[in-house]
C-alpha positions as CSV (number, residue, x, y, z in Angstrom):
1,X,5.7,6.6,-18.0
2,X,4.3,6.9,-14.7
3,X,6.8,6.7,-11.8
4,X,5.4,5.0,-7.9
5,X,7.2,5.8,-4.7
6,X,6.6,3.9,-2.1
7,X,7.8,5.3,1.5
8,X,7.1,5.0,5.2
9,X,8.3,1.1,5.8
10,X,10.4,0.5,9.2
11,X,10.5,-1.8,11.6
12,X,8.3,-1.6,14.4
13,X,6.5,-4.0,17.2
14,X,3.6,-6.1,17.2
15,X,0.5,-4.0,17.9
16,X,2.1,-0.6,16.4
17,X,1.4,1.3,13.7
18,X,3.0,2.9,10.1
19,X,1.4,4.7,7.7
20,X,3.0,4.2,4.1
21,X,2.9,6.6,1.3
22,X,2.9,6.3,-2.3
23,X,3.9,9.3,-4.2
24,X,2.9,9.5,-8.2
25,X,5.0,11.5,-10.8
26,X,1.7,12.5,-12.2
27,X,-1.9,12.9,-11.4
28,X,-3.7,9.7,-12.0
29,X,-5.8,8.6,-8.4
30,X,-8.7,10.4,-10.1
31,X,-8.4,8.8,-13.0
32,X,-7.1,4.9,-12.4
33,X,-8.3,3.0,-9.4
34,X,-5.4,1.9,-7.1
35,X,-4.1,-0.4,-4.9
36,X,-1.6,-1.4,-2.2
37,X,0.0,-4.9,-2.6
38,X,2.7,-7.0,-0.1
39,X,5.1,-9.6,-1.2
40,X,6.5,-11.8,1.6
41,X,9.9,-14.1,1.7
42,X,9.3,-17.2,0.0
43,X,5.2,-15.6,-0.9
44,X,3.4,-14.6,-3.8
45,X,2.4,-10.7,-4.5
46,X,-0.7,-10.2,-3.0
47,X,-3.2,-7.6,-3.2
48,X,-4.3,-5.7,0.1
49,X,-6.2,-2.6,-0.3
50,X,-7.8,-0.9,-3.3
51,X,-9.0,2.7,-3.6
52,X,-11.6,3.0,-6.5
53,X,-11.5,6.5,-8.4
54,X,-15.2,7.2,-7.1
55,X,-13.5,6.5,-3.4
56,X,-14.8,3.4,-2.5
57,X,-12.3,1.5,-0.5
58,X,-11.6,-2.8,-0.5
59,X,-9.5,-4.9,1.8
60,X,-8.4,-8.4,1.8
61,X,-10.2,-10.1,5.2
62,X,-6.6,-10.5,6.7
63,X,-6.5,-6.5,7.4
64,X,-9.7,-5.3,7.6
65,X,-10.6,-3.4,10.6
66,X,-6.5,-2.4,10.4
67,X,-5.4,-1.1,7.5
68,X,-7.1,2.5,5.8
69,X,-6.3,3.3,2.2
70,X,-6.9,7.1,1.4
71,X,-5.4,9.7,-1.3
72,X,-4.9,13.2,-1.5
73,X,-5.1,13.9,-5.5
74,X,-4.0,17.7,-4.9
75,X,-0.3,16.1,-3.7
76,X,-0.7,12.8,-6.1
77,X,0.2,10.7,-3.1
78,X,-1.8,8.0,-1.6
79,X,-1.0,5.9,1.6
80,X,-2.1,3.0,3.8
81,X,-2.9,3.6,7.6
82,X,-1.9,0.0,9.3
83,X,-2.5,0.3,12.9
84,X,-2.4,-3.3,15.2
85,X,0.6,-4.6,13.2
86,X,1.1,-8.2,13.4
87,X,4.3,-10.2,12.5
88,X,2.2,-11.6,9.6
89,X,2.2,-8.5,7.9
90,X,5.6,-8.4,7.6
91,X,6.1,-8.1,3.9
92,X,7.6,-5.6,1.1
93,X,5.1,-3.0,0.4
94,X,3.8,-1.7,-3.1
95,X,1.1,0.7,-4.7
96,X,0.4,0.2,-8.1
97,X,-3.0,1.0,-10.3
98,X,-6.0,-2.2,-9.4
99,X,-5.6,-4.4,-11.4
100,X,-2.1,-4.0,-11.6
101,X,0.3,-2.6,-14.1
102,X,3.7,-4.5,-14.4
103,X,5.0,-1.5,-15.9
104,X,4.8,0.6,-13.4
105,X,6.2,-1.4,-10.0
106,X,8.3,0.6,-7.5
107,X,10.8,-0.6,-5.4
108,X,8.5,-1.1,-2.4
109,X,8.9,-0.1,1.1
110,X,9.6,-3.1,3.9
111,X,7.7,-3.3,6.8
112,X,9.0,-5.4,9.7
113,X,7.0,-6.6,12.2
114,X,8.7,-7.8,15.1
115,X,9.5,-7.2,19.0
């Protein structure tokens, strides 16, 4: 069983910037594609960024030009650059393989986006 912790949330102003990170009990970036995901009050799960195995990298049009998914495979962590935060992306924050596995959901890190 494959165990994601997510890290790096915190509250921090409109126009600032976190970088989360996503730490894997085993090595599987090179092997699964991956994503990050966001779940708002009241909102649905939604995808944001994926990382393919090869390294190509997708972004949902809302935080493109933003956001920057990347890896390092030798530490099993991957993490999500967000720079120009906007209230909008105030939202719990999750990694899990792309497409996701419901078997392997953390417990998110929060991101608060607020002055």
């Amino acid at each position: 069983q494959v165990q994601l912790v997510e890290s790096g949330g915190g509250l921090v102003q409109p126009g600032g910037s976190l970088r989360l990170s996503c730490a894997a009990s085993t090595s599987i970036f090179s092997i699964y594609a991956m994503g990050w995901y966001r779940q708002a009050p009241g909102k649905q799960r939604e995808w944001v960024a994926r990382l393919a195995s090869g390294g190509n990298t997708y972004y949902t049009d809302s935080v493109k030009g933003r956001f920057t998914i990347s890896r390092d495979n030798s530490k099993n962590t991957m993490y999500l650059q967000m720079n120009s935060l906007k209230p909008e992306d105030t939202a719990l924050y999750y990694c899990n393989t792309y497409p996701r596995n419901n078997d392997w959901w953390g417990q998110g890190t929060q991101v608060t986006v607020s002055s």
